[in-house]
Each structure stands twice: as structure tokens, then as C-alpha cells.
N, C-alpha and C positions, 0 to 999 in steps of 0.2 A: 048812306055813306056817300062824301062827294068828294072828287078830288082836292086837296089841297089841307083836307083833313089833319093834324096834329097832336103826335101823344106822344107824353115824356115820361119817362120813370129816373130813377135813381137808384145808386147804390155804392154801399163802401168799399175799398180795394181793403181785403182781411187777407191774412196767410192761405184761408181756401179758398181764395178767387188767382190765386199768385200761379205762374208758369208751374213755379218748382211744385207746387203741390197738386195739383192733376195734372204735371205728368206730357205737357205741352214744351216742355223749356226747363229749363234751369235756373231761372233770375225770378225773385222776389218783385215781381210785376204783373201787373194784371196780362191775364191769361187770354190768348186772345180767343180761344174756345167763351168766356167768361164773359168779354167783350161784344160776343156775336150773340151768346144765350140774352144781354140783356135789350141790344138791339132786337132780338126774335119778338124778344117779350113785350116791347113798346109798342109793335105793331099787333103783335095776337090782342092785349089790351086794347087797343085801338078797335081792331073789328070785333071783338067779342061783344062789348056794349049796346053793338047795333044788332045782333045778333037773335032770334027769338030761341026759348028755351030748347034743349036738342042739339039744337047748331055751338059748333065750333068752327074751330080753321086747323089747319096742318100748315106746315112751313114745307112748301116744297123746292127751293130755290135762296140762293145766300151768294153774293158777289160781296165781298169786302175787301177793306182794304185796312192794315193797323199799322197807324205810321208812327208813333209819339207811346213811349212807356210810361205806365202812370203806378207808382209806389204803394204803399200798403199804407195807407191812413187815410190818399186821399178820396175824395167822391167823386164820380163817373157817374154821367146820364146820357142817356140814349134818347133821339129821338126818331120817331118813324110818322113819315107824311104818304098822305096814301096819293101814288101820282096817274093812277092807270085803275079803271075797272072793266071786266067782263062785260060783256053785253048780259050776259044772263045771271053777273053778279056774282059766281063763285068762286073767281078770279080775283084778286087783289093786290095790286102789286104797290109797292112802297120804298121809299129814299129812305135813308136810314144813316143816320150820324150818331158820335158819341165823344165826348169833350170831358177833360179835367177841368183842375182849376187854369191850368193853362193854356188852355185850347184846345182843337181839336184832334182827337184822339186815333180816330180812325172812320171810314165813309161807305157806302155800298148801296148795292139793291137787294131786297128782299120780295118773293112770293109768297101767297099761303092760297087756300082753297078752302074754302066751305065744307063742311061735312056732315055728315048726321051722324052725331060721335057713336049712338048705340049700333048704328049697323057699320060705322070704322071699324069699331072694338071688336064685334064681331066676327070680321074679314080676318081682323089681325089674331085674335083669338085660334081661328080655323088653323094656322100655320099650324100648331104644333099637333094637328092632327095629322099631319099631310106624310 
């Protein structure tokens, strides 16, 4: 993984990515819950690749910002650059943007962290013993 790194995804604005339908807003526009999940996703794809099997990442961290509504037909992509690492790499921090066909749609920071998903699951598991 080195800084300056690049990953984009895509995806359609449909009725269930819309404010009105989970429950964020009221307007038939992308959701900005919607907007941050596919930014998350740009970057977890990002590190996952590099990743050896076991290892995942967690999103611990999301500064955004959604400035520009984008309708139901059109296509939204995110993109996440990795600008910061850990000294010991489990750390990851990433710029994070997402654009219409009009431009830019909304900006931020995101973190994630490394994890050993079996003993995450685990931890997270123990809760409902507690």
C-alpha cells in the first residue's frame, strides 16, 4: 500500500439509494447515508486487495461533506486515495470524493484499520453474551 493509491467504484441512484427511502430525508435523491456507504466502499476495496487472507479493514472514522443532489437514474462514483499510513500499517487513512454526471457531489476523510475478521467477529459476537 503506498500513499497516493486509487480506487473508484460506481453505482446507480435507484428509489432505494433515495433520502425518501431509508429514511434520511424526504426527496428522491441520493441518500447521503448512500453516498458515504459507497465512498466507505471505495476505500475498504482499495485496502482489501492488499490485504492477506483473514485480514480485513473496519471504517472507523468519516468526515464528509454532501453538497450537490444527484436524482434517481443518474450514476455516482466515489473515489478513495489512500493519503496517510500507520507506521505499523494498520492504520489507513484516505481522501474520499464522489461526483455525478455534473460534478462533484460531495468530499471528506475517511479511516479504517486492519483487523483479523475471525477474532473481530468474535469480540463482536461475545456482546450478546455480556
Amino acid at each position: 500500500m503506498e500513499i497516493g493509491q486509487r480506487y473508484e467504484v460506481s453505482a446507480a441512484v435507484t428509489e432505494e439509494t433515495t433520502a425518501r427511502h431509508v429514511g434520511s430525508g424526504g426527496l428522491d435523491v441520493l441518500a447521503t447515508p448512500c453516498m458515504t456507504a459507497l465512498m466507505e466502499n471505495a476505500a475498504y476495496l482499495l485496502l482489501q486487495r492488499e490485504l492477506p487472507e483473514g485480514k480485513t479493514s473496519v471504517g472507523t472514522q468519516l468526515n464528509v461533506t454532501h453538497v450537490s443532489p444527484s436524482p434517481v437514474g443518474m450514476t455516482v462514483r466515489a473515489v478513495a486515495e489512500v493519503t496517510d499510513l500507520s507506521a505499523d500499517g494498520r492504520t489507513v487513512d484516505f481522501e474520499v470524493s464522489a461526483y455525478d454526471g455534473a460534478g462533484r457531489i460531495g468530499a471528506g476523510s475517511h479511516r479504517r484499520v486492519v483487523v483479523d475478521a475471525a477474532r473481530f467477529m468474535a469480540k463482536c459476537s461475545s456482546k450478546l453474551n455480556e
